[in-house]
Short mmCIF file of the C-alpha atoms (twelve columns), coordinates in Angstrom:
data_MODEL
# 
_entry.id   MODEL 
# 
loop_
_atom_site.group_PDB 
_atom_site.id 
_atom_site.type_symbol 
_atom_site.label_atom_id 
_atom_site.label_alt_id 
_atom_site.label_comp_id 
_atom_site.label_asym_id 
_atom_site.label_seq_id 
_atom_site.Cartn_x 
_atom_site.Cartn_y 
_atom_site.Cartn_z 
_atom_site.pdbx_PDB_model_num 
ATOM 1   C CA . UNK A 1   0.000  0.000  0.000  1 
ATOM 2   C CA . UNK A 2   1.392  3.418  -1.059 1 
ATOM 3   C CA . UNK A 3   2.317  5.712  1.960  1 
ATOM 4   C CA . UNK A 4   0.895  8.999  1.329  1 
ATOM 5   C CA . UNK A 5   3.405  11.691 2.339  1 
ATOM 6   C CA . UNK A 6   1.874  15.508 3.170  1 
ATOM 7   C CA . UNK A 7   2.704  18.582 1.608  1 
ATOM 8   C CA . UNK A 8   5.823  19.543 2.358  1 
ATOM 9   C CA . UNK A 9   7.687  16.849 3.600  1 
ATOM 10  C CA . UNK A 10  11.202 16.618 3.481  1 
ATOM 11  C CA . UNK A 11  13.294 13.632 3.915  1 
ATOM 12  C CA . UNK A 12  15.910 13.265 6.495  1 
ATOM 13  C CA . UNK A 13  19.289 13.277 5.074  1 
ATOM 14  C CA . UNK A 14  21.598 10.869 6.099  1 
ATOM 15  C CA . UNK A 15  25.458 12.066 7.820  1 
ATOM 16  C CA . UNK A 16  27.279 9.975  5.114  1 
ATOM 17  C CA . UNK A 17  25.371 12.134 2.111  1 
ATOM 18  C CA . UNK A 18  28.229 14.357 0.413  1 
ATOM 19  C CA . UNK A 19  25.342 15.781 -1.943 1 
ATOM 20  C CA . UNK A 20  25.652 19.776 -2.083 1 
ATOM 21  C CA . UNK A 21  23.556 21.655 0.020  1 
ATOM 22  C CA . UNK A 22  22.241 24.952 1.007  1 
ATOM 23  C CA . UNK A 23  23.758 24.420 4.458  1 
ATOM 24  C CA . UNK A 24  27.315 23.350 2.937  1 
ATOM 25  C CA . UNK A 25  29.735 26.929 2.646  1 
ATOM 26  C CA . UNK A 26  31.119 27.445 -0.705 1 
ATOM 27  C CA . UNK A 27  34.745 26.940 -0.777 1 
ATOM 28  C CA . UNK A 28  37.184 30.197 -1.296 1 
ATOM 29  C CA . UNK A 29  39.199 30.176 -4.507 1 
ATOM 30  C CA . UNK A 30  41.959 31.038 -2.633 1 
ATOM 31  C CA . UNK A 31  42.254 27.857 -0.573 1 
ATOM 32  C CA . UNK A 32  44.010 25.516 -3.012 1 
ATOM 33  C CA . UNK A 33  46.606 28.069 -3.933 1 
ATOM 34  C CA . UNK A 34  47.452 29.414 -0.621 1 
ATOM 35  C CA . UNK A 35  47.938 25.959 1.080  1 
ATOM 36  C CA . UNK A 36  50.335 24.942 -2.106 1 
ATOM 37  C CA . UNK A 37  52.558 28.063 -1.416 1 
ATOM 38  C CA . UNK A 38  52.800 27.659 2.030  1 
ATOM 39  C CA . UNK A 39  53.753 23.460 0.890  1 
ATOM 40  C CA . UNK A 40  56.602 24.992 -0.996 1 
ATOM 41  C CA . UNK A 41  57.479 27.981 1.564  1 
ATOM 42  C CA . UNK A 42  58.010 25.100 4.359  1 
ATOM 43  C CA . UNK A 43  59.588 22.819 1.638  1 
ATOM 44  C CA . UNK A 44  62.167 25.568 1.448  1 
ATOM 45  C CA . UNK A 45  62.389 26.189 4.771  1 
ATOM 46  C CA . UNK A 46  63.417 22.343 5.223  1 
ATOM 47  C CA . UNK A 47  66.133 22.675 2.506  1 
ATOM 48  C CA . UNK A 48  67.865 25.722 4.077  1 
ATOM 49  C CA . UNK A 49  67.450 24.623 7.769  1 
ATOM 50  C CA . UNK A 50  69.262 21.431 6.757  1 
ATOM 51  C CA . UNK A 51  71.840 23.197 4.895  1 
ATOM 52  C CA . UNK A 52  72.404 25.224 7.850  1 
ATOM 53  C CA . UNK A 53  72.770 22.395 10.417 1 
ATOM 54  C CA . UNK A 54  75.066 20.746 7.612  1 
ATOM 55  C CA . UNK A 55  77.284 23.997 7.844  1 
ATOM 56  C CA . UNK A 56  77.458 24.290 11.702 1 
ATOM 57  C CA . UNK A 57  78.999 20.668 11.429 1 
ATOM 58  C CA . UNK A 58  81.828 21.521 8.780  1 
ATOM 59  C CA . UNK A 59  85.368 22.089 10.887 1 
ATOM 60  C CA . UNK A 60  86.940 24.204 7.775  1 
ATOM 61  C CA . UNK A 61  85.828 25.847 4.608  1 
ATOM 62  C CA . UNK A 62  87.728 26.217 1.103  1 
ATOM 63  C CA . UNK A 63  88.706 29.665 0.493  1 
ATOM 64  C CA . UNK A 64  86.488 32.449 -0.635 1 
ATOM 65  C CA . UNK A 65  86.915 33.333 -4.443 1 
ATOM 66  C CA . UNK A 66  83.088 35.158 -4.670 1 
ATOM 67  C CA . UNK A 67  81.228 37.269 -2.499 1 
ATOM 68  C CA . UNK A 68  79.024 34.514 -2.003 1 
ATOM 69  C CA . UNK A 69  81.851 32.731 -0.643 1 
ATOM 70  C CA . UNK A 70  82.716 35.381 1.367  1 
ATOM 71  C CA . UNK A 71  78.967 35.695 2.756  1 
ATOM 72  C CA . UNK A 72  79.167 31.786 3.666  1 
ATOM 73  C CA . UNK A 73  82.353 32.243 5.174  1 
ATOM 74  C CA . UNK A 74  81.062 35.034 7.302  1 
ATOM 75  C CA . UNK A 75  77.864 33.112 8.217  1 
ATOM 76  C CA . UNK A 76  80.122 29.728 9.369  1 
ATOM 77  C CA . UNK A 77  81.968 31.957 11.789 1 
ATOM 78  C CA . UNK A 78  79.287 33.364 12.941 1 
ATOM 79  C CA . UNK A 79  77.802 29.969 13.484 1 
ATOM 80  C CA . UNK A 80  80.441 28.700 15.308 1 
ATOM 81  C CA . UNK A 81  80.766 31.631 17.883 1 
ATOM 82  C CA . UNK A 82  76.893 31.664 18.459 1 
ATOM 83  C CA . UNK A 83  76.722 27.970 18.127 1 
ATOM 84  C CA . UNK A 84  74.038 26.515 20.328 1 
ATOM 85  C CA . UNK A 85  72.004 29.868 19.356 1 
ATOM 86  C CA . UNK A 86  71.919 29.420 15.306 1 
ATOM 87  C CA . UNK A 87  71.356 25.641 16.088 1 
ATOM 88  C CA . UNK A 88  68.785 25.998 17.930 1 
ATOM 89  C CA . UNK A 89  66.745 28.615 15.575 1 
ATOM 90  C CA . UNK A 90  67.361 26.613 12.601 1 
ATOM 91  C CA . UNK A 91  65.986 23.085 14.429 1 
ATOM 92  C CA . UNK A 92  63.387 24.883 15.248 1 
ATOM 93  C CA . UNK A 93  62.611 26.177 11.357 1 
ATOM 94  C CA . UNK A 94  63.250 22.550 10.489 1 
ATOM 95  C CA . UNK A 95  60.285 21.390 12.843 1 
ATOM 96  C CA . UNK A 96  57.828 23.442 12.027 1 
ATOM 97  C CA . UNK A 97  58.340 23.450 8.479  1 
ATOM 98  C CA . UNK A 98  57.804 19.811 8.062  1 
ATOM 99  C CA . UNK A 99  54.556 20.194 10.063 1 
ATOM 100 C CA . UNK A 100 53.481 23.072 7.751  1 
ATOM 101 C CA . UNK A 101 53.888 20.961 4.727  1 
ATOM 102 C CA . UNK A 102 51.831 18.238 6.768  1 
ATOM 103 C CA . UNK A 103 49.473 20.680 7.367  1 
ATOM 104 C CA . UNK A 104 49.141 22.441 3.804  1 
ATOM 105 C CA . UNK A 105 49.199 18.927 1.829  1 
ATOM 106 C CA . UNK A 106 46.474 18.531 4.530  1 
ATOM 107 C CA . UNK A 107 44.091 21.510 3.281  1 
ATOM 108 C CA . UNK A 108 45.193 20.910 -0.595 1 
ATOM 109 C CA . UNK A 109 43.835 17.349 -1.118 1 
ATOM 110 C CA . UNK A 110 41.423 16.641 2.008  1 
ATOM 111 C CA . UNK A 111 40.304 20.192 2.825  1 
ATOM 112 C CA . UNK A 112 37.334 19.210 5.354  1 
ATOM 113 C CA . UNK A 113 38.740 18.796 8.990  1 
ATOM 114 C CA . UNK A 114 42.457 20.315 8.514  1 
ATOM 115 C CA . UNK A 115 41.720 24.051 8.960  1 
ATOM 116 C CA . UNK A 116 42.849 23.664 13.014 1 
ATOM 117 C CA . UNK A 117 46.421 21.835 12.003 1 
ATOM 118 C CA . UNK A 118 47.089 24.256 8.959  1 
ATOM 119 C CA . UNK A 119 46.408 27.614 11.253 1 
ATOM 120 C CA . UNK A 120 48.497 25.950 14.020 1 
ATOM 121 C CA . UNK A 121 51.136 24.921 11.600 1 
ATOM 122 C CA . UNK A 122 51.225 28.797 10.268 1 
ATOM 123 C CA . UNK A 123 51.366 30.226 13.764 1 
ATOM 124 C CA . UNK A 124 54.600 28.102 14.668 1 
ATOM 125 C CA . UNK A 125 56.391 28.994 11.790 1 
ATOM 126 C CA . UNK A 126 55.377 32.887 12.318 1 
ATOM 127 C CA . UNK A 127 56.520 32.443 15.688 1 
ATOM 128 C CA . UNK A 128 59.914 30.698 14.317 1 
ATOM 129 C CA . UNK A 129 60.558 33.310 11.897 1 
ATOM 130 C CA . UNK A 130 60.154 36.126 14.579 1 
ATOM 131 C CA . UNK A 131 62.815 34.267 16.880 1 
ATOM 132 C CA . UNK A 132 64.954 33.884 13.450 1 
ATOM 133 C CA . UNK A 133 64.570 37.353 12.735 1 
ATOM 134 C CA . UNK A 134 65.318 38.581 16.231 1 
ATOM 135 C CA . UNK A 135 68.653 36.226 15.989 1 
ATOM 136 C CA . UNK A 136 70.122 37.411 13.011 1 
ATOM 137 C CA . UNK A 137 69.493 41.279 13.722 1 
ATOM 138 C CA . UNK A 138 71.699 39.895 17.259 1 
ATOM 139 C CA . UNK A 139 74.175 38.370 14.734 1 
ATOM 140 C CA . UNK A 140 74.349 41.047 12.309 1 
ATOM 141 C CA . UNK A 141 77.115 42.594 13.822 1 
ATOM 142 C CA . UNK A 142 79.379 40.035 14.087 1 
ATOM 143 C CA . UNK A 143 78.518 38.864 10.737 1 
ATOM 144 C CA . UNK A 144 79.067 42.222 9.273  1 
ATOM 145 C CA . UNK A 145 82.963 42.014 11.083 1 
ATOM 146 C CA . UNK A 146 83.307 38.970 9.744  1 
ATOM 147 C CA . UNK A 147 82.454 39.408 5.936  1 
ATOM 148 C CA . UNK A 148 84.512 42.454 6.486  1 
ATOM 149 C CA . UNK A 149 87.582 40.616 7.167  1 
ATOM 150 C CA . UNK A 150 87.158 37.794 4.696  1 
ATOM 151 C CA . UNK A 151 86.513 40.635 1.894  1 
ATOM 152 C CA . UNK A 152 89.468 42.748 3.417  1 
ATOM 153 C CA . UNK A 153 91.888 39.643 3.529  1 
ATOM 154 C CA . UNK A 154 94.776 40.428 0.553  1 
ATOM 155 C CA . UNK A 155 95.021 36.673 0.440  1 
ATOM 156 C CA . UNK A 156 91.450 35.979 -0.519 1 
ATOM 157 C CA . UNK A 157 91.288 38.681 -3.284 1 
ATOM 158 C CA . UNK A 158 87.421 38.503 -3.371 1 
ATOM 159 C CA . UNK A 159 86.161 40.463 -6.605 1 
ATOM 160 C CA . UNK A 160 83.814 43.189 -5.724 1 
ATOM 161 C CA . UNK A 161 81.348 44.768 -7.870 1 
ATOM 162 C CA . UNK A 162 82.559 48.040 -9.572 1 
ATOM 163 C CA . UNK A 163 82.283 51.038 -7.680 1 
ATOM 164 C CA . UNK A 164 81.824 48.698 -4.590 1 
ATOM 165 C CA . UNK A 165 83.711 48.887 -1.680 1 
ATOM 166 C CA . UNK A 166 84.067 46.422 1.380  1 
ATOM 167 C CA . UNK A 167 82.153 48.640 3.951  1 
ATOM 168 C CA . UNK A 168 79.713 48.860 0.925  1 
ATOM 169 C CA . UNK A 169 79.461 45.033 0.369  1 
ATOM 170 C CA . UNK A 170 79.436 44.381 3.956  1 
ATOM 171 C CA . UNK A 171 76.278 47.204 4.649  1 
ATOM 172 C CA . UNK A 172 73.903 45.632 1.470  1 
ATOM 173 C CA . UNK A 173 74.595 41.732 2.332  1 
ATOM 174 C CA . UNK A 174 73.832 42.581 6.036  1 
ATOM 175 C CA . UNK A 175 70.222 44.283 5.279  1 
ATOM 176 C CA . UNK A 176 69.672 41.860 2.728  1 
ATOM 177 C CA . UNK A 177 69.586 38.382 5.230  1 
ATOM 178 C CA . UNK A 178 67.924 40.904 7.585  1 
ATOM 179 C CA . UNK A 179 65.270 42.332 5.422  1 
ATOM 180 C CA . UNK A 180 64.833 38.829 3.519  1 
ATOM 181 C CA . UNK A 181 63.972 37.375 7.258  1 
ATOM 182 C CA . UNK A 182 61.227 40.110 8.011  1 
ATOM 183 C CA . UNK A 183 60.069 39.087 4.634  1 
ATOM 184 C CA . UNK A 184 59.293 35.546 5.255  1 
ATOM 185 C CA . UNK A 185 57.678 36.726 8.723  1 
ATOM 186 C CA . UNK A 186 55.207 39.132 6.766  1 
ATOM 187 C CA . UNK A 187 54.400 36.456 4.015  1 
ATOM 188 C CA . UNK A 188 53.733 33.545 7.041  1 
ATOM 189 C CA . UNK A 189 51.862 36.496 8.876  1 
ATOM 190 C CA . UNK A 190 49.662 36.893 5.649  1 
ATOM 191 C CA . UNK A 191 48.886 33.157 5.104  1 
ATOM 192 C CA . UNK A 192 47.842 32.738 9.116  1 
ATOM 193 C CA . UNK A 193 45.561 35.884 8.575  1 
ATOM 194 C CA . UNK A 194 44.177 34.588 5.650  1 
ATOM 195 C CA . UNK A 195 43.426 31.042 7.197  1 
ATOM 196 C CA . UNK A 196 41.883 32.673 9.817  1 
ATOM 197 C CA . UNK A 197 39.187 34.600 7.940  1 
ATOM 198 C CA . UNK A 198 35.700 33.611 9.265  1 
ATOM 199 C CA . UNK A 199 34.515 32.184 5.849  1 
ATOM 200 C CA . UNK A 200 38.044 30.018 5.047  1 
ATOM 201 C CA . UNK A 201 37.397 28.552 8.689  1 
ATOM 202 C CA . UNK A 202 33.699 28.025 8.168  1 
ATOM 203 C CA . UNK A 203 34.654 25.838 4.920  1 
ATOM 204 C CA . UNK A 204 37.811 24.285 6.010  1 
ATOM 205 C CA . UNK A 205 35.765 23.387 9.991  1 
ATOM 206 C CA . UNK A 206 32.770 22.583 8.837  1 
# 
């Protein structure tokens, strides 16, 4: 016997329906792109942090020929008198940029339910870069006397751009790393902002 069903009804919807509805938040464009930069920002953040740690382990470096050279040069001694310092920043860059490429893969292919690890993820590293940042304005000093007497060594002979000079050199490489840390702290700062935007939480929580 047919079961008449009044005007009006609705039938219940089961939890394990994925069909759209009304009650389902529209995902940002946004979402897929941010979460794949900040996959490759912490994917670089892994590769320097372990180059790093590789360099606080070397006991002696070839000469300097470049002023790239020079710069490493600088940056090893440096190392090496601030030792458990730049250690500890850069094992600390390494750790939570593995968990923010955990965390953007995460949001990328299985957006639902990964909104709390990606914004945690992106507050460590902001924190991380801060510390970084606050470390190597500490070091600049001592990185800047150090450059200067790699570049200033008649031994090493390091070719300078024309019209440079070593104070020169030693000034622009020294706000460079500074400014280029600030820089990654304003980019993480964005992404964390952006993640936290009521409507990108609404989709990636619900």
């Amino acid at each position: 016997m047919a079961v008449r069903r009044r005007r009006g009804y609705v039938p219940p919807v089961s939890a394990d329906d994925d069909s759209p509805s009304a009650a389902t938040p529209e995902r940002p464009r946004s979402i897929p792109l941010t979460a794949a930069a900040t996959m490759a920002f912490a994917f670089f953040g892994v590769e320097r942090a372990e180059q790093q740690l590789k360099l606080a382990r070397v006991d002696r470096l070839p000469p300097a020929h470049d002023l790239s050279g020079a710069l490493l040069h600088a940056t090893w001694r440096t190392a090496q008198d601030h030792r458990r310092l730049t250690i500890a920043a850069d094992v600390g860059t390494l750790l939570v940029s593995v968990l923010l490429f955990v965390a953007g893969s995460r949001v990328l292919f299985r957006p639902r339910g990964g909104g709390w690890l990606w914004r945690q993820a992106l507050l460590g590293s902001a924190l991380v870069a801060a510390v970084t940042a606050g470390v190597d304005h500490a070091l600049r000093a001592g990185r800047a006397s150090a450059l200067h007497a790699v570049l200033s060594n008649p031994a090493t002979r390091v070719p300078l751009e024309r019209g440079w000079t070593v104070d020169r050199a030693v000034d622009i490489t020294g706000a460079v790393q500074v400014g280029l840390s600030w820089v990654v702290l304003a980019l993480l700062g964005a992404a964390l902002v952006y993640a936290s935007r009521p409507r990108v939480r609404a989709y990636l929580d619900a």
